[in-house]
C-alpha positions as CSV (number, residue, x, y, z in Angstrom):
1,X,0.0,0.0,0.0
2,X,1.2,3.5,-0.8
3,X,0.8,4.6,2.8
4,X,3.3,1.6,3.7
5,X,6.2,2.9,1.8
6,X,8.6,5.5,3.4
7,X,5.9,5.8,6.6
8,X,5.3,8.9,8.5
9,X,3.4,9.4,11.1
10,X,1.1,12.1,8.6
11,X,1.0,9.6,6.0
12,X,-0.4,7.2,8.5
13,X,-3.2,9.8,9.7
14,X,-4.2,11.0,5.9
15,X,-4.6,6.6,5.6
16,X,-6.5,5.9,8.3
17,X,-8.9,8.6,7.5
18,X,-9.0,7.6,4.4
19,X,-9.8,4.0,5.1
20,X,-12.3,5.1,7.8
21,X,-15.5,3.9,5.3
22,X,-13.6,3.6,2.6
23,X,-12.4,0.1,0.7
24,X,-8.5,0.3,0.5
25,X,-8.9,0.0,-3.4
26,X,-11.3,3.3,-3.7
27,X,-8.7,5.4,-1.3
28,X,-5.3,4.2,-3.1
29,X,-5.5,6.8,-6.0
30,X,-7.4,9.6,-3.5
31,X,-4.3,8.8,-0.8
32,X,-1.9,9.3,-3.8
33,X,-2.8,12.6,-5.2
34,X,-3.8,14.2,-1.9
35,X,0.1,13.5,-0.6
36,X,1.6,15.1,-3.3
37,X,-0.6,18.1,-3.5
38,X,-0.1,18.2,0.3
39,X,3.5,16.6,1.4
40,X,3.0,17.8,5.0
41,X,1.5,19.3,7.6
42,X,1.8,22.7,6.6
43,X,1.2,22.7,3.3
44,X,-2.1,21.6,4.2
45,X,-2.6,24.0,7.0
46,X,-2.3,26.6,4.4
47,X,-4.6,25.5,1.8
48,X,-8.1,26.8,1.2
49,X,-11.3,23.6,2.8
50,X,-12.3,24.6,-1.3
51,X,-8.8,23.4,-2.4
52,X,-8.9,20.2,0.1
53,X,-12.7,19.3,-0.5
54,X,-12.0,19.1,-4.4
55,X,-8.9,16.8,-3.5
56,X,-11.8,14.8,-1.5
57,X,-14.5,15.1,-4.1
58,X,-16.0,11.8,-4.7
59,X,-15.0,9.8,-1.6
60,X,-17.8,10.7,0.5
61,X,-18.3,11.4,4.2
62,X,-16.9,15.0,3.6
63,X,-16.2,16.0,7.6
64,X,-13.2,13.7,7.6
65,X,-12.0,16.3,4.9
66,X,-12.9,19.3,6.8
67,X,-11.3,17.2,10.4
68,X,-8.2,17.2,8.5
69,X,-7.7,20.6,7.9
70,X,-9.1,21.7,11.0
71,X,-6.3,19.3,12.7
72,X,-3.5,20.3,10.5
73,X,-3.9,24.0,11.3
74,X,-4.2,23.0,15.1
75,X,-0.9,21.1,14.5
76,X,1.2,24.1,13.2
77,X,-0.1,26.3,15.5
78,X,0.3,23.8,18.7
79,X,2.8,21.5,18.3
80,X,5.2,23.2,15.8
81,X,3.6,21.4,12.7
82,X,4.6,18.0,14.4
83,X,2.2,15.2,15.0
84,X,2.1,14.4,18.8
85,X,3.0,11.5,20.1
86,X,0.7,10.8,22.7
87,X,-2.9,9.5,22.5
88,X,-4.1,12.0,24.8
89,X,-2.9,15.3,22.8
90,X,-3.9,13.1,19.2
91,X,-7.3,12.7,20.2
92,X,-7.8,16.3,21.2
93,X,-7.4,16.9,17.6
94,X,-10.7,17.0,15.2
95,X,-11.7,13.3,13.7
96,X,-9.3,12.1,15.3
97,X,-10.5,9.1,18.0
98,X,-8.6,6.8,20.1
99,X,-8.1,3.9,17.1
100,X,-6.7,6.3,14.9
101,X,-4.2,7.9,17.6
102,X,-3.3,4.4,17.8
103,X,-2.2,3.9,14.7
104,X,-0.5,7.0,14.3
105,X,1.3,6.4,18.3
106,X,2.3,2.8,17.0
107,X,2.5,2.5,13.4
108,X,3.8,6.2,12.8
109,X,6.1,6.7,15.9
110,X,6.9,2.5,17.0
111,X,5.7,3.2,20.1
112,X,3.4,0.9,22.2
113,X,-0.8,1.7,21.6
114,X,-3.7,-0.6,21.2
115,X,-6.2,-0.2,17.7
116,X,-9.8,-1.0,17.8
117,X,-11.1,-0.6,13.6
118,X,-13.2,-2.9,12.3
119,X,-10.6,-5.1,11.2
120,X,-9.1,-5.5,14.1
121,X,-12.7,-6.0,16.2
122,X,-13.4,-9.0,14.1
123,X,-9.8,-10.3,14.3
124,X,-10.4,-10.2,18.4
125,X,-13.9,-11.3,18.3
126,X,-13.4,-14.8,16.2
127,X,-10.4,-15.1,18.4
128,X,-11.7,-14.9,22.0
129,X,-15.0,-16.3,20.6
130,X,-17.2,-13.1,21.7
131,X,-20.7,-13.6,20.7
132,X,-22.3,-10.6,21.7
133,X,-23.0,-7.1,20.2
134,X,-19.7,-5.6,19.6
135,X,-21.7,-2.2,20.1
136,X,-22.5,-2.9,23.1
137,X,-20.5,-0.7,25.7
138,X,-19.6,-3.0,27.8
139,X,-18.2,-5.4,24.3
140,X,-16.6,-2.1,23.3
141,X,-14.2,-1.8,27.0
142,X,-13.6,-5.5,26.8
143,X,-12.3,-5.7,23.2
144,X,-10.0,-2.3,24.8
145,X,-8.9,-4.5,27.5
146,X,-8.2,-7.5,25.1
147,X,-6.7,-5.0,22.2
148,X,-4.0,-3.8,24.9
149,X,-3.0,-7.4,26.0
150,X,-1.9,-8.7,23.0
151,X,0.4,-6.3,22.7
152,X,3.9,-7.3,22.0
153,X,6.7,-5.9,24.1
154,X,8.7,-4.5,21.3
155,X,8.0,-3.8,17.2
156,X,5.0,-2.1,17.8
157,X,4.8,-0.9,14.3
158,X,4.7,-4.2,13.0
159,X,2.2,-6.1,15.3
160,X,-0.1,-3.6,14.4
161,X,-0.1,-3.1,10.5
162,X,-0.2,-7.5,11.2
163,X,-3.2,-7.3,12.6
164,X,-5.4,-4.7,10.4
165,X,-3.8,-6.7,7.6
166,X,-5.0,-9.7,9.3
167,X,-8.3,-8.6,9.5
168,X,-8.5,-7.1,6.2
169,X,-7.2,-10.3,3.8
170,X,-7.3,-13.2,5.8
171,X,-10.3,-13.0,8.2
172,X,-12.7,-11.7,6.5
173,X,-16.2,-10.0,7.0
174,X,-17.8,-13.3,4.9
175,X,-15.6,-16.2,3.6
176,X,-12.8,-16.1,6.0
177,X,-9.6,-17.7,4.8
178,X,-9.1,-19.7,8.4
179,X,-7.0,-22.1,6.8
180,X,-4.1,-20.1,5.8
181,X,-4.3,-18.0,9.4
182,X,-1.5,-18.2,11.3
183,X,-3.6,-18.3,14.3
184,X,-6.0,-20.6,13.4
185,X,-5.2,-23.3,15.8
186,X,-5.4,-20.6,19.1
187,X,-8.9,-18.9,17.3
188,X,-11.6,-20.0,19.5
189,X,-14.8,-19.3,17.0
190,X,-12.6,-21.5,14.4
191,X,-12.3,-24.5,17.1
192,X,-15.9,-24.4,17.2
193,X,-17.1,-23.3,13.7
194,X,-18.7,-20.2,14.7
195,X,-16.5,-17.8,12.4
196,X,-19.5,-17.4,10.3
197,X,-21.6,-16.1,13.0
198,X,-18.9,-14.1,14.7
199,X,-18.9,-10.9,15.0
200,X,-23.2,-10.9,16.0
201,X,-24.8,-9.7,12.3
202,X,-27.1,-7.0,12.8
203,X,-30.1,-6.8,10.8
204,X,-29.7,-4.0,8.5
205,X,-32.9,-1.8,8.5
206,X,-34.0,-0.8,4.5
207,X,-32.7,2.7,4.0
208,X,-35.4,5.4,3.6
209,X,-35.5,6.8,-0.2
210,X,-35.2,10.4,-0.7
211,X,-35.8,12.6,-3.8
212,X,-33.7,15.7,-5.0
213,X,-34.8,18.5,-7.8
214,X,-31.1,19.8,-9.6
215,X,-31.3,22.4,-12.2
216,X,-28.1,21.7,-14.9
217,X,-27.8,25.0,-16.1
218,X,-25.0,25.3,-19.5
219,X,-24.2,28.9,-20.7
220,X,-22.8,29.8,-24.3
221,X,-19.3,28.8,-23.1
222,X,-19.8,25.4,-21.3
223,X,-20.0,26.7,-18.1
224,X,-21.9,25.2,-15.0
225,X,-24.1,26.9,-12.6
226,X,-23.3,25.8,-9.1
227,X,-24.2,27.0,-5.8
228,X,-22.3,26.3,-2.5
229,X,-24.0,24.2,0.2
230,X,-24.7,25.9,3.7
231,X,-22.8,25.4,6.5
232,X,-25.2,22.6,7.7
233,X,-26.9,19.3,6.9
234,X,-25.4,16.8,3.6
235,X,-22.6,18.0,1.7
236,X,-22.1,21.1,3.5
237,X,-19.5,23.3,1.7
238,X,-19.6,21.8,-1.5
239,X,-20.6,23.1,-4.9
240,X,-23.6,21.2,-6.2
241,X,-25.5,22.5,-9.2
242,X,-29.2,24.5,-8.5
243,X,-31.1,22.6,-5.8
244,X,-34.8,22.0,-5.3
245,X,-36.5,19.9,-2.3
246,X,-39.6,20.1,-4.8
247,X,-40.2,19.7,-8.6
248,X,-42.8,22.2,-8.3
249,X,-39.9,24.8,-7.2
250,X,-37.4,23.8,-9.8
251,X,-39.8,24.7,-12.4
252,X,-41.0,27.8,-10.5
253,X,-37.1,29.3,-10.1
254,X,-36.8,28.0,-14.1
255,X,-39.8,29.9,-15.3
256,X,-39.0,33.1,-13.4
257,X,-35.6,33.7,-13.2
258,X,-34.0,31.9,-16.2
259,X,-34.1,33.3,-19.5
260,X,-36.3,30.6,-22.0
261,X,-36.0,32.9,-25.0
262,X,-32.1,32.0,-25.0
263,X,-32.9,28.1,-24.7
264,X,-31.4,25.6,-26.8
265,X,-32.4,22.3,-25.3
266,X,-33.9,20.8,-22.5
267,X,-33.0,17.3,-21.1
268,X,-33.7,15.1,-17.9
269,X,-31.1,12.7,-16.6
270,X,-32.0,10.9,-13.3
271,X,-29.2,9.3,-11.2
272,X,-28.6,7.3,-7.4
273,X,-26.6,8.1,-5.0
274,X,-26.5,6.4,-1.6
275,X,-25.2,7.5,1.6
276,X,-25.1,5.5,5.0
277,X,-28.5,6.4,6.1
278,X,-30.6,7.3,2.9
279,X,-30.6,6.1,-0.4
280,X,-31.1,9.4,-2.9
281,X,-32.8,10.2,-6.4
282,X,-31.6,12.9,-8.4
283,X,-33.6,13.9,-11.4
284,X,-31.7,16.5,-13.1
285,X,-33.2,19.4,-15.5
286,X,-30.5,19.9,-18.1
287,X,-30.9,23.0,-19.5
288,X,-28.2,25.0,-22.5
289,X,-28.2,28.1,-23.2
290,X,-27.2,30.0,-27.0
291,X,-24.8,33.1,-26.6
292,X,-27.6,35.4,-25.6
293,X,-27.9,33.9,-22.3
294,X,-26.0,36.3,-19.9
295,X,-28.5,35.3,-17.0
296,X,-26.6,36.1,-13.8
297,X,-27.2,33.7,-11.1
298,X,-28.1,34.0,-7.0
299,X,-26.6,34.5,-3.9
300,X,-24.0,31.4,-3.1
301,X,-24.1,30.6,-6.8
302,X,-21.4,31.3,-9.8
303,X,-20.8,30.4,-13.3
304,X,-17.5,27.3,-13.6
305,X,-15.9,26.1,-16.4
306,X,-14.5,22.4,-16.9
307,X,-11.2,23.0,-15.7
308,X,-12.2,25.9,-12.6
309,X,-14.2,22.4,-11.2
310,X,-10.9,21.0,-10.6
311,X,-10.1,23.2,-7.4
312,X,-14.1,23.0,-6.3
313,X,-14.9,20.4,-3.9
314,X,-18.1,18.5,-5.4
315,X,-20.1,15.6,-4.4
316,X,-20.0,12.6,-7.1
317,X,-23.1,12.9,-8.7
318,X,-22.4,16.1,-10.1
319,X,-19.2,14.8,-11.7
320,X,-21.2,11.8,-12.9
321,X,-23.4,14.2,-14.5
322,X,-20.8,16.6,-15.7
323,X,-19.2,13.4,-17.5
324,X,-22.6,12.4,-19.0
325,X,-23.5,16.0,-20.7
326,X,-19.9,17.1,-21.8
């Protein structure tokens, strides 16, 4: 992995971010660019949360992005652009919690800390044969207890990228590999045939279905109409195009405020986007707009070319659709 090579103790924090919702093959490219448009703490303290969102655009879950930043300029300011060491002064910082500061204490520095992701809660709960809701409170402090008595007394670093790798190729969510595990003949659930139902499954409750009104508006020049989300509820600071709640208002704000003498065509696209919670519909006006069209949009709202999206932090249906009227 790319965050493997040459470690720091920052390139171990961007990764586990990263990873945090992520499959390892989705963050890889995301992981690469982001380190070389920002090599270290500073340069990121200094960039624009525009600049870092667009670096984010498409990977979802958009307050890790924000977290970042916030702890980078924390970072220069408070500990001389250094990541501490300790996991009390790492989880003061924004998105970072006491797995991550972990990782970054153990992997980063080689210096003794127990990790709790997912991987590593499976890894634990096959091994000690824990039946129970691992969401459970009282599950959560005894897989803490367990996480910090396995602990080796030296190579720190190693143990722990072991074990997350463990997890992550060898005992695995469905199909585990218990065969070729190295600690198949300790694992408890494997002595009695129970990896399958370790950790506890939850039953997954059917994601309510929401629906979302855009307006795709194209001038003369190939420019987008975008408008930047509020500083509250999904995609918050991004640049999404024209946004309705209702069809009824879409057509409303088209009818009044856009010029229809200067149209040139009028589409529909309709797209799905899912998030953790929801599961979204997106039914998408497209309309273009001949060289008359000098309409100048709303508060919040600006006209972008192609390449000016580059630097914008947007959410992935917009590029979707971008990709689809280009």
């Amino acid at each position: 992995m790319p965050w493997q090579q040459d470690i720091t103790p920052y390139k171990v924090w961007i990764s586990e971010i990263m990873l945090q919702q992520t499959q390892v093959s989705t963050a890889i490219p995301y992981f690469l660019k982001f380190i070389k448009r920002f090599p270290d703490i500073d340069t990121l303290a200094d960039a624009s949360e525009d600049e870092v969102l667009s670096y984010w655009s498409g990977l979802g879950y958009y307050t890790r992005a924000r977290n970042i930043l916030k702890s980078a300029q924390a970072i220069k300011i408070e500990f001389k652009s250094n990541l501490p060491k300790s996991i009390e002064e790492l989880v003061t910082l924004p998105g970072i919690g006491r797995s991550t500061a972990g990782a970054i204490r153990s992997i980063g520095y080689g210096l003794k800390a127990p990790i709790l992701d997912g991987n590593v809660k499976r890894v634990l709960s096959r091994y000690f044969k824990i039946e129970e809701d691992l969401n459970k409170s009282s599950i959560q402090k005894e897989l803490w207890l367990l996480s910090e008595k396995v602990l080796p007394k030296s190579n720190f670093n190693v143990y722990t990228q072991a074990i997350m790798d463990l997890g992550a190729l060898v005992c695995k969510r469905k199909n585990p590999d218990c065969a070729s595990c190295p600690q198949n003949k300790y694992c408890l659930a494997n002595k009695y045939n129970l990896t399958e139902s370790i950790p506890l499954k939850q039953n997954k409750k059917e994601k309510p279905l929401k629906n979302l009104y855009w307006l795709v508006a194209i001038d003369q020049k190939g420019r987008f109409a975008l408008q930047q989300k509020e500083r509250n509820g999904v995609w918050q600071g991004l640049w999404t195009f024209l946004e309705f709640e209702e069809i009824e208002l879409r057509e409303h704000y088209y009818k009044n405020f856009m010029e229809e003498s200067a149209l040139i065509s009028r589409d529909k696209l309709k797209i799905k986007h899912s998030f953790s919670h929801y599961n979204l519909d997106i039914d998408s006006l497209i309309l273009k707009f001949d060289s008359n069209f000098s309409k100048k949009v709303g508060n919040n709202q600006m006209w972008f070319d192609k390449n000016d999206l580059k630097s914008l932090g947007t959410p992935a249906p917009v590029t979707k659709i971008i990709e689809k009227v280009i």
